[in-house]
N, C-alpha and C positions, 0 to 999 in steps of 0.2 A: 336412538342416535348411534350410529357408528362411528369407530372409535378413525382419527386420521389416517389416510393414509402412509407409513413410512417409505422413503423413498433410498436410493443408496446413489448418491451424489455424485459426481468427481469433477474436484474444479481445480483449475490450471490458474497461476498467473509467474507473468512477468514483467518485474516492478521497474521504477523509476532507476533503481541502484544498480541497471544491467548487467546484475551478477547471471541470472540464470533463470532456468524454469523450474518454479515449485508447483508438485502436485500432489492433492489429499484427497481421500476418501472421507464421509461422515455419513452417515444417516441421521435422518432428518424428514420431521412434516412441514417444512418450514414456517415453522415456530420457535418449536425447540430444537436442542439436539439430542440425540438418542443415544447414539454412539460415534467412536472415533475409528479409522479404518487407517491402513497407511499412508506413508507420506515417502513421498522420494524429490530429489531436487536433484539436476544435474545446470551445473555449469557452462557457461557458452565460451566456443572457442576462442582464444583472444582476437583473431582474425576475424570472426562475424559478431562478435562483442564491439570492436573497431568500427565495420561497416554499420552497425544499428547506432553508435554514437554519433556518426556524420548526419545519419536520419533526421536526427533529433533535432525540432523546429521546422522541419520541412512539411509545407504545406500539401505536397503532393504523396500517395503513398507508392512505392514501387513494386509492382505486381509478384516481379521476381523476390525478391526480399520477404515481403509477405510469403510469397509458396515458400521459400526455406523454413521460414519460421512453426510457419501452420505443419508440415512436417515434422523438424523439432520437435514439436507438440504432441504429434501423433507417434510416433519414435518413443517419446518417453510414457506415454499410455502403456503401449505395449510390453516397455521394459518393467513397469508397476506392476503388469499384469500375469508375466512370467514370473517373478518375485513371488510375486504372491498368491499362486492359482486360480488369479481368475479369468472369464471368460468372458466376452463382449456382452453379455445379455445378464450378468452381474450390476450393471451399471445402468441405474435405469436413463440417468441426464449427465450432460457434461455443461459446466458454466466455464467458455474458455474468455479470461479478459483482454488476453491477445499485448501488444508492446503499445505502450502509449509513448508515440512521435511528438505531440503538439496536443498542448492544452489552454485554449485561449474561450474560455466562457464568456467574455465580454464578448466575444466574436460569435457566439453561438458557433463555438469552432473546437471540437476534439476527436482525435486521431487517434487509433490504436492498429496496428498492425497485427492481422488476423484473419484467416479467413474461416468462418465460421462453418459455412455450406460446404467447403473443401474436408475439413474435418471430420465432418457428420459423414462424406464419404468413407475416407480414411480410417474411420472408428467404428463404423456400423451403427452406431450411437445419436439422437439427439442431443445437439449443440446449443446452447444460446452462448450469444455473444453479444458487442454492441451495447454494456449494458448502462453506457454513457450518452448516451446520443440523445436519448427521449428528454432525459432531464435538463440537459445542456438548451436544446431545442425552444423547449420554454420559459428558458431564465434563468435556470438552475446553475450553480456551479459544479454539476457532474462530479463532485469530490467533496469529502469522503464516501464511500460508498457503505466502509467495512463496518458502521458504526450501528449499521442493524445486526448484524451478526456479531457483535460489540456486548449489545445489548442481551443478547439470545447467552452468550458465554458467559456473562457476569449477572444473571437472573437468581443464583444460588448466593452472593458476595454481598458482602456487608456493604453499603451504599450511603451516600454517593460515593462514587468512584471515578478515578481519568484513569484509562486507557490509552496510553501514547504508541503511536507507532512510530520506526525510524525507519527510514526506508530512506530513498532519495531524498524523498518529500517529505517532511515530518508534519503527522495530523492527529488531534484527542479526539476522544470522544468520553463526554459526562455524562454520566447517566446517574441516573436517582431514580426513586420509585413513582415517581412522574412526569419525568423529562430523559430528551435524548438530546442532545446539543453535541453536534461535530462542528470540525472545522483545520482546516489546515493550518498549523503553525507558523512553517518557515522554513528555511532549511533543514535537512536530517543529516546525510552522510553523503550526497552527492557536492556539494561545495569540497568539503573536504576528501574526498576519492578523485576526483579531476584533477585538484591540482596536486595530488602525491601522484598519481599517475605521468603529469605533466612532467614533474621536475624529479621525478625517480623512475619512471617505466614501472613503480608497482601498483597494483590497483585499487588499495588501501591503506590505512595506517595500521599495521598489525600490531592489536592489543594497547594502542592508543601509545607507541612508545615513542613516536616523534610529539605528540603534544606535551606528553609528561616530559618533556627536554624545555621543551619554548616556553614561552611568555606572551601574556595576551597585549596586542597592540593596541591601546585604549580608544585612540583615534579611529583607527578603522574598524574596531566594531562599533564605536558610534556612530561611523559613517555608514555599517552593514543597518543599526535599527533605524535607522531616520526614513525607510523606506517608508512610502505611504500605505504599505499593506496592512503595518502594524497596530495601525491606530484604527484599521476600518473594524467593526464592527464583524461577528459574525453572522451567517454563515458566509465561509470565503475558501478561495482554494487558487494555486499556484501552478504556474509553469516550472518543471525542472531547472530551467534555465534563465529565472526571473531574476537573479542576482548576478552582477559581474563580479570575479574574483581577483581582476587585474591591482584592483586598491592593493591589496597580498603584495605584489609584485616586489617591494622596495623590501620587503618582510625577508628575513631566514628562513628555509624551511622549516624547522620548528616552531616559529614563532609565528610563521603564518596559518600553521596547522591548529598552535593552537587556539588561536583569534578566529579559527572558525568554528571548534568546538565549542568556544565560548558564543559563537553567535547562533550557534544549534542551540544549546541551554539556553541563553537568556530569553531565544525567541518562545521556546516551549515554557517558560516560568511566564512570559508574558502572559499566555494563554487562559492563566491561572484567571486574570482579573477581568475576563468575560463570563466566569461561571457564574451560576444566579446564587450558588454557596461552596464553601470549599469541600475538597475532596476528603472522604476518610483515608485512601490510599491511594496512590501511584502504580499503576503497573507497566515495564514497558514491552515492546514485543517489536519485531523489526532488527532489522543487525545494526543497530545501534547498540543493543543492549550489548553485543560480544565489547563492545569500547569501554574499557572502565572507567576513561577519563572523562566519556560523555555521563556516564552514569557517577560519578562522584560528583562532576561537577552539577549535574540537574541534582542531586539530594542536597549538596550545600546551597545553592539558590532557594529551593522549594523550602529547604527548611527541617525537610521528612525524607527519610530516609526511601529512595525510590525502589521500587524488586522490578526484576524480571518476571514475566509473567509465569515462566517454569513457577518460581513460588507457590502460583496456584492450581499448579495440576497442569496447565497449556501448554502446546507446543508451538513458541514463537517464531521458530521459522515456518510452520505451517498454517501460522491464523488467515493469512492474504490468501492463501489457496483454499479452505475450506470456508470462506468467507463468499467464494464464488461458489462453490457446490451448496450451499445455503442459498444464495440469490439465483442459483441457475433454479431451485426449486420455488420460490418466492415468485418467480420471474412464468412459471410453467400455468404458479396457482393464481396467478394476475393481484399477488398482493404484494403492498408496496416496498421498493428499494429504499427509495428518495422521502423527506420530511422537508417542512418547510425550514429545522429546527437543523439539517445537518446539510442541505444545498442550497437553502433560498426559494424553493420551490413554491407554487401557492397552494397548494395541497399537497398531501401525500400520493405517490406514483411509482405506477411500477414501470418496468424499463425490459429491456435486451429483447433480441432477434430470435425467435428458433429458427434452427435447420434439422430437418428428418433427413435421414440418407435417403437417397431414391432406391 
């Protein structure tokens, strides 16, 4: 029997949080992981940050907007690659997730802006992409995706475990030594980055210091959980833009920031009571975790003291990036992204597009 092959990865993504583009190296047989390679992330101008927010919800993709982006994308390959001497033929696959516009799986309807084959030009490189579409297609809720590579990072940890991400979209994923259970929570840090954006021009709350001011408005995060997502069962998953924020409105800035921090926490504590047993520990990973208030307050809810996933060796701003150089090879060896246990799916499936350069 020969031993797998290892493969040397590079996966791209840009999250819900439209901060920017993260990209990581790993090697990987896609099972495990081998090793960890660099990570670079650059930041989108506030001006095409602007233009990709209008995007968002539109059912159409724009050709132009996508080529900026898929450039982007290619642009920061090659600054990875001068970084760090490598050369096009270092990289055996690229997994790019490309910008998710619209996510509506009741529609068999998700969008990501991307173009995959432009890429594979661009890079010299195989691309997969698209790697939502197969499982959306059959029922799936295309989200979370990261919870097989969840799984693959916390194979060595004391178990059960949740794994929370914060990202726009906030989603767990439990794993035990015979289950993998995803699913999106509820809001992460896009409620609360819009409207400090709205009502200050800044694009965050830095280090949570307008929450730590405010006061939570009891009302209106009661009126944030009564949504019916809450009570559905999983597996489930979300539109960035599933919640309106105007309830806020009557609010102070502080006090509306922090009525949403509080409905990022209590949404992710709710989570807690879909597990089939509780977690031995918490860890979270996503820029949520730079928020102390999001992360004091999910430890007082939970009960347990929450960590960052740094605690355990990872690099949380790179888990979503190397999550797709794991699936872009997962995706090559035709085994599966998808469970029925983390999208709904009726079996396990694998997913995304390649593109060879011509």
């Amino acid at each position: 029997m020969t031993d797998a092959k290892i493969y040397t990865a590079l996966g791209l993504m840009s999250g819900t949080s439209l901060d920017g583009i993260d990209v990581a190296i790993i090697q990987t047989d896609g099972t495990s992981i081998h090793s960890f390679g660099p990570f670079e992330t650059k930041p989108y101008h506030p001006e095409f940050r602007g233009r990709l927010r209008e995007a968002m919800g539109t059912r159409e993709i724009s050709a132009k907007l996508e080529r900026e982006l898929t450039h982007m994308h290619a642009e920061l390959i090659e600054e990875l690659s001068k970084k760090h001497d490598l050369v096009s033929s270092d990289i055996d696959i690229i997994g790019f997730h490309g910008q998710t516009i619209l996510h509506e799986p009741a529609n068999q309807l998700t969008l990501q802006l991307g173009d995959g084959a432009l890429l594979a030009e661009l890079t010299g490189r195989p691309v997969v992409n698209n790697f939502r579409a197969a499982d959306v297609a059959v029922g799936g809720e295309g989200a979370p995706l990261a919870p097989v590579y969840h799984r693959a990072l916390a194979a060595n940890l004391d178990q059960p475990i949740a794994i929370v991400n914060i990202g726009g979209v906030a989603n767990v994923s439990f794993i035990s030594s015979d289950k993998l259970l995803a699913f999106d929570t509820g809001p992460g840090n896009a409620l609360i980055d819009d409207l400090v954006l709205a009502r200050t021009g800044k694009s965050f709350d830095q280090d949570g210091q307008l929450a730590a001011k405010g006061r939570v408005d009891k009302s209106s995060l009661t009126n944030f959980l009564n949504h019916d997502f809450f009570e559905q069962p999983p597996p489930k998953s979300l539109d960035r833009n599933a919640f309106d924020i105007s309830v806020t409105d009557r609010l102070s800035l502080e006090n509306a920031v922090a009525t949403l921090v509080a409905f990022t926490t209590a949404a992710i504590t709710r989570s807690a009571s879909f597990f089939p047993e509780p977690a031995n520990q918490w860890l979270v990973t996503g820029g949520g975790r730079h928020n102390p208030m999001i992360m004091k307050e999910l430890s007082e809810r939970l009960g347990k003291v929450v960590q960052p996933v740094e605690s355990v060796g990872w690099n949380g701003d790179a888990i979503e990036a190397e999550a797709f150089a794991f699936m872009a090879v997962r995706s090559l060896l035709k085994l599966p992204l998808s469970f029925p246990s983390t999208t709904g799916v009726s079996e396990a499936m694998t997913g995304g597009d390649l593109h060879h350069p011509n």
